[in-house]
Every structure is written in structure tokens, then in C-alpha cells.
C-alpha positions in Angstrom: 106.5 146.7 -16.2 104.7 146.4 -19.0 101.6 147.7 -16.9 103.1 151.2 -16.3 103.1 151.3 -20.3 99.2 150.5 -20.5 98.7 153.2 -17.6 100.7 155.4 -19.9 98.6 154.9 -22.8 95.5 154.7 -20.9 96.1 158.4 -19.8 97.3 160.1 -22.8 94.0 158.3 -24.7 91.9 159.9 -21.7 93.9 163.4 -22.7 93.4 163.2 -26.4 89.9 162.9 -25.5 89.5 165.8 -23.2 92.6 168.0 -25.0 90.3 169.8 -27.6 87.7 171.1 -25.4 87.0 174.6 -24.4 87.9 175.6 -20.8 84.0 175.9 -19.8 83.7 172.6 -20.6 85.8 171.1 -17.6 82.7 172.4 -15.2 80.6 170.2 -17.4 78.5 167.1 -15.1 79.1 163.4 -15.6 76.5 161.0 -15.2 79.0 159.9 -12.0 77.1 161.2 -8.6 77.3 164.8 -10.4 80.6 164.6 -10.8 81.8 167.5 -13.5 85.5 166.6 -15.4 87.7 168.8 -13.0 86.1 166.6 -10.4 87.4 163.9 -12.2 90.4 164.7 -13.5 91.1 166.1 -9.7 90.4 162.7 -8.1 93.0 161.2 -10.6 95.5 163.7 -10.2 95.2 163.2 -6.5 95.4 158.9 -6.2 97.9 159.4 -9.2 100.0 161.4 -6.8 99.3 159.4 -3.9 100.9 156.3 -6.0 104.1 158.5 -6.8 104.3 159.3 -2.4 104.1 155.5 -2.0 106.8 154.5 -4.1 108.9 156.7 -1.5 108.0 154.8 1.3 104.9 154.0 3.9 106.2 157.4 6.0 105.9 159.2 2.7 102.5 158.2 1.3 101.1 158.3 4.9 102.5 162.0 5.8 100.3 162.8 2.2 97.5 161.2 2.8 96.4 161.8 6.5 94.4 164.6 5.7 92.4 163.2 3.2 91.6 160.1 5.8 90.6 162.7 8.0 88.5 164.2 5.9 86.7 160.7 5.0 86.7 159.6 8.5 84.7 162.9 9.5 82.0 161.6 6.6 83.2 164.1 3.6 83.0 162.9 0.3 85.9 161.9 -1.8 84.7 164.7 -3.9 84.9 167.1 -0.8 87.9 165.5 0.5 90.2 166.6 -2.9 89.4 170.1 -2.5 91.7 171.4 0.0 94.4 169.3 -1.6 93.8 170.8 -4.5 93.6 174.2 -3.7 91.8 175.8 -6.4 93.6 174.1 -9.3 91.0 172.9 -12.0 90.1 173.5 -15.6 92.9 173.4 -18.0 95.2 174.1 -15.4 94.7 170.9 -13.8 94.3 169.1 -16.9 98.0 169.9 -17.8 99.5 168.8 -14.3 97.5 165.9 -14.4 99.0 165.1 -17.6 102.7 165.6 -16.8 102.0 163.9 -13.1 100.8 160.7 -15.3 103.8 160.5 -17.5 105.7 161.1 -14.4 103.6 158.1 -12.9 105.0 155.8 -15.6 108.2 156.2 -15.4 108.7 155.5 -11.8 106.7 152.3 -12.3 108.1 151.2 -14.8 112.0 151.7 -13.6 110.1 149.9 -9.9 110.2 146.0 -9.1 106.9 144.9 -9.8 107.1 142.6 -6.3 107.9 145.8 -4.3 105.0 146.7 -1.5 103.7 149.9 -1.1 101.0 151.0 1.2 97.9 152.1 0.0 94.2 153.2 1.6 93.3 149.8 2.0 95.3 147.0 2.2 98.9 146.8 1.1 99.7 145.8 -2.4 102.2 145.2 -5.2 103.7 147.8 -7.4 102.5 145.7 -9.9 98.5 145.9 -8.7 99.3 149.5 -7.9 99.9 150.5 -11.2 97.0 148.1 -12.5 94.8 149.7 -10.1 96.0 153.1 -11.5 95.3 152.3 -15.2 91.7 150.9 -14.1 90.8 153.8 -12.7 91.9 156.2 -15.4 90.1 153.7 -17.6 87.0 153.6 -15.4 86.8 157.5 -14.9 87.6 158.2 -18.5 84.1 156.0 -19.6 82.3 158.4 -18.2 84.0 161.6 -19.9 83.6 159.9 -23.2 80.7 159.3 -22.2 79.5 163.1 -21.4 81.4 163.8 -24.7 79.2 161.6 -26.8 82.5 160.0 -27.9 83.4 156.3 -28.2 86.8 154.8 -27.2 88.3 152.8 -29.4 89.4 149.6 -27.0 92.7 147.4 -27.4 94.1 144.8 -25.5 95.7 146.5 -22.7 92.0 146.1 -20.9 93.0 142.4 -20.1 94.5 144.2 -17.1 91.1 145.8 -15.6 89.5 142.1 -16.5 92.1 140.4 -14.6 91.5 142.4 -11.4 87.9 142.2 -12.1 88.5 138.1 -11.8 90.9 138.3 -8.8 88.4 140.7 -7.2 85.7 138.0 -7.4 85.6 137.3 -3.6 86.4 140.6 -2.1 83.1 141.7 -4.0 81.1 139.4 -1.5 83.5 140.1 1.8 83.1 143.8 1.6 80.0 143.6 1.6 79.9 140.6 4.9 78.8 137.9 2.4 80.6 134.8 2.0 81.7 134.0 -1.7 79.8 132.0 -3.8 82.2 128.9 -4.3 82.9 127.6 -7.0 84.1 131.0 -8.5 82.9 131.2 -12.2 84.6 130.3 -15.4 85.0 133.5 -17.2 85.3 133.8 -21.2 86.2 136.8 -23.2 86.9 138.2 -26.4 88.9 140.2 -26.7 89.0 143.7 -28.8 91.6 141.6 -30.7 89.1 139.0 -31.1 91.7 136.6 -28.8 89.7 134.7 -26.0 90.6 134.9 -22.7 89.6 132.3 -19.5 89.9 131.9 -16.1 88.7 129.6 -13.6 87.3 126.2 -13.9 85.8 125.7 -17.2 83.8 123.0 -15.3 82.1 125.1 -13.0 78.3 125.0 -13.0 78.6 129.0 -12.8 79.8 131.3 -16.0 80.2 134.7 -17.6 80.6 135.0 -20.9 80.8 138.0 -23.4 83.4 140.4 -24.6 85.6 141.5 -22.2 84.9 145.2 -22.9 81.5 144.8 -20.6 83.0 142.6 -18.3 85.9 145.5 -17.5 82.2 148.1 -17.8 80.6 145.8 -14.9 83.7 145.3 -12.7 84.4 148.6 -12.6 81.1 149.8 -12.6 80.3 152.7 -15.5 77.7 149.8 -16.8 75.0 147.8 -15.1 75.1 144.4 -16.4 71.8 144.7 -17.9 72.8 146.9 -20.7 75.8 144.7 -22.0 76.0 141.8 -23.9 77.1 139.7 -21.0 75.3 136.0 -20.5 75.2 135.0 -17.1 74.6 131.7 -16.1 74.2 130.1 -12.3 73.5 132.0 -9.1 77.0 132.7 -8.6 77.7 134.2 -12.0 74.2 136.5 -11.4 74.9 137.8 -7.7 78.8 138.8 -8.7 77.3 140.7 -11.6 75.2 142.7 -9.3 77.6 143.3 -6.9 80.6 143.3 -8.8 83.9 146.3 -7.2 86.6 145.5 -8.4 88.0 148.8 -6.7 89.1 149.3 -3.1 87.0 150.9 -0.8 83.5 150.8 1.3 80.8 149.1 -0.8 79.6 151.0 -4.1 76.2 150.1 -5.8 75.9 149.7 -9.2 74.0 151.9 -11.6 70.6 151.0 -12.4 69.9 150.0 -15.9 69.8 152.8 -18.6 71.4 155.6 -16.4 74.8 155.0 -17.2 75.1 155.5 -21.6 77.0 157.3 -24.3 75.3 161.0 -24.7 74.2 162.5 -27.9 76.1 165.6 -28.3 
């Protein structure tokens, strides 16, 4: 699958990002619910893992993850929930299993049937949207370590992946939240980093969201309120999605308010 390559690449840009720092630096907090980069880079280590386990089989990826839904169900954070799993591992430690748990991640997706279904916290899925999910993740987490950093990614074309499940995500964004979806769905139009343009839906529909897809994939994902992009919104269906947008699994998330979520001045 050419998806387990854009995972790939996703990581190791996340890793040439973090390589160079000193280890007192990993303790360093996000602008993510205090969140420092071990918490971070521990919460991908651990759903990277979890995506190895399910590739195994449901008895596999259920046998690891039971204690962290027991930890959730008992009202821990995800934060809290990692640390037992983790055992103390963090700084560059971490970083460097991390690191060779990713590449191991690749591999086994890309050698898998993309059609193959593997269980996951919420509902079953593809090994295809698995490894999506896993890339948009990395992707979504990284922002806000280049973010911390006061460094800016340089983007490529491989985010059409986190755009696509931000479109497909469209009406689960309502039903998580016990609202019916807003029919017709939007027409979406991107650019690119390429510069290509990119569409889905109706073009038609009286509801749209146009921009570059970079702060579409920001809003979806939610490192950006919609405010501070470029996006223009127009109809009440386009608006509403923007505020609620999730295009992760999960209970509902809020968005960040306007301005708190930006590239730091180091």
C-alpha cells in the first residue's frame, strides 16, 4: 500500500524534526492539553503498537489493549492511561523505539491486503484506513511539536490521505456528537502543496469549502481552529462541520479556540 509508504515518511519527517534536540527537551509542553513531547511521542508509540497487535488478529490486539480500556473506562486520561504501558520509557529512549516500532509499522502494512479488517477501539476498519489513520495521527501530533519548536513543515502530497478521511468523516462529525448530518454534504476544493486541485462531493451543492488543503487537514484534525486559516466557508453546512470537524475516532473533541493553537517563536 502506497499508504504505509506516506506513514513511513510521515514519521521519519516527525524524527528529523525532533532528532537534534537535547534530551531536556522531550519534557518540554505542547500547546496540546499540556501535553510535553514524551507524552506525545508515547501516545504514538503506543496506537503505533496497537496497529502492529491488530494485524495479528482481534485476540491479539484485544489481549494488548484491555488495560488501557480499563483505564479509560475508569475516567483516566489517555495521557494517564499510557503510563503503565509504558513503564518509564520516555526521552530519547522512547524516541528511538518509537522510531524503529514505526518503520516496523510500515513494513507489515505495506506486505498486508489493504481490504483485510482489523479491530480497532472503535469500530472495525480496513488495513487500508488503519494505516491512514496512523499517518494522520503522526501528522496531527507532529503539528504541534513543530509547532513547540518554532519550525515549519514543509508539506507534500501525501496529505491528500488526512483530507480524504477528513471528507469521509463528514457525517460521523455530527453523529458523535447525536446531530443528524447536514445533507447535502459540501463540495470540497483544494490545492494542493503541489498546486494540483482536489474535489469531492457535489460541485452543485449549495454548501462549500474551499482553500488549500493544508488547513483543511489543520481543521479536520484539529491543531487549527478554522478561523486562523485561509479556509472560505460558505452555507450552514460548510460553517457547522468547520466547527465541529473530528476526523479521529473517539468521544467528542472540541476544537481550539482561535489564536491558541500557532507556530512559536523560539
Amino acid at each position: 500500500m502506497q499508504q504505509a509508504e506516506d506513514f513511513r515518511t510521515e514519521a521519519r519527517t516527525l524524527a528529523a524534526l525532533l532528532d537534534p534536540i537535547p534530551e531536556a527537551d522531550f519534557r518540554r509542553k505542547t500547546q496540546f492539553k499540556g501535553w510535553s513531547i514524551d507524552d506525545v511521542l508515547g501516545h504514538l508509540f503506543m496506537f503505533d503498537v496497537a496497529a502492529l497487535e491488530t494485524l495479528e488478529g482481534e485476540a491479539a490486539f484485544s489481549a494488548f489493549f484491555a488495560p488501557i480500556q480499563t483505564a479509560l473506562n475508569a475516567g483516566q486520561s489517555l495521557r494517564d492511561a499510557q503510563q503503565p504501558w509504558l513503564d518509564g520509557l520516555a526521552g530519547r529512549a522512547l524516541f528511538q523505539r518509537w522510531q524503529t516500532n514505526a518503520e516496523a509499522l510500515a513494513d507489515a502494512y505495506g506486505a498486508a491486503d489493504p481490504k483485510q479488517r482489523v479491530k480497532w477501539a472503535g469500530p472495525d476498519m480496513s488495513a487500508l484506513s488503519s494505516i491512514t489513520a496512523r499517518q494522520m495521527e503522526t501528522w496531527a501530533h507532529g503539528q504541534e511539536l513543530f509547532d513547540l519548536l518554532g519550525q515549519t513543515r514543509v508539506e507534500t502530497d501525501r496529505i491528500r490521505n488526512i483530507a480524504h478521511l477528513g471528507v469521509a468523516t463528514y457525517g460521523w462529525s455530527f453523529l458523535n456528537r447525536g446531530r443528524p448530518p447536514i445533507a447535502p454534504p459540501p463540495h470540497v476544493r483544494l490545492t494542493a502543496p503541489s498546486g494540483a486541485l482536489w474535489e469531492w462531493n457535489d460541485a452543485d451543492s449549495e454548501n462549500r469549502v474551499t482553500g488549500s488543503a493544508v488547513d483543511f487537514a489543520r481543521v479536520v484534525t484539529q491543531v487549527r481552529a478554522f478561523e486562523d486559516t485561509g479556509l472560505v466557508l460558505r452555507g450552514p453546512g460548510a460553517r457547522r462541520w468547520m466547527e465541529i470537524a473530528q476526523c479521529f475516532a473517539g468521544p467528542p473533541e472540541e476544537p481550539p479556540k482561535p489564536g491558541t493553537r500557532h507556530r512559536l517563536r523560539n
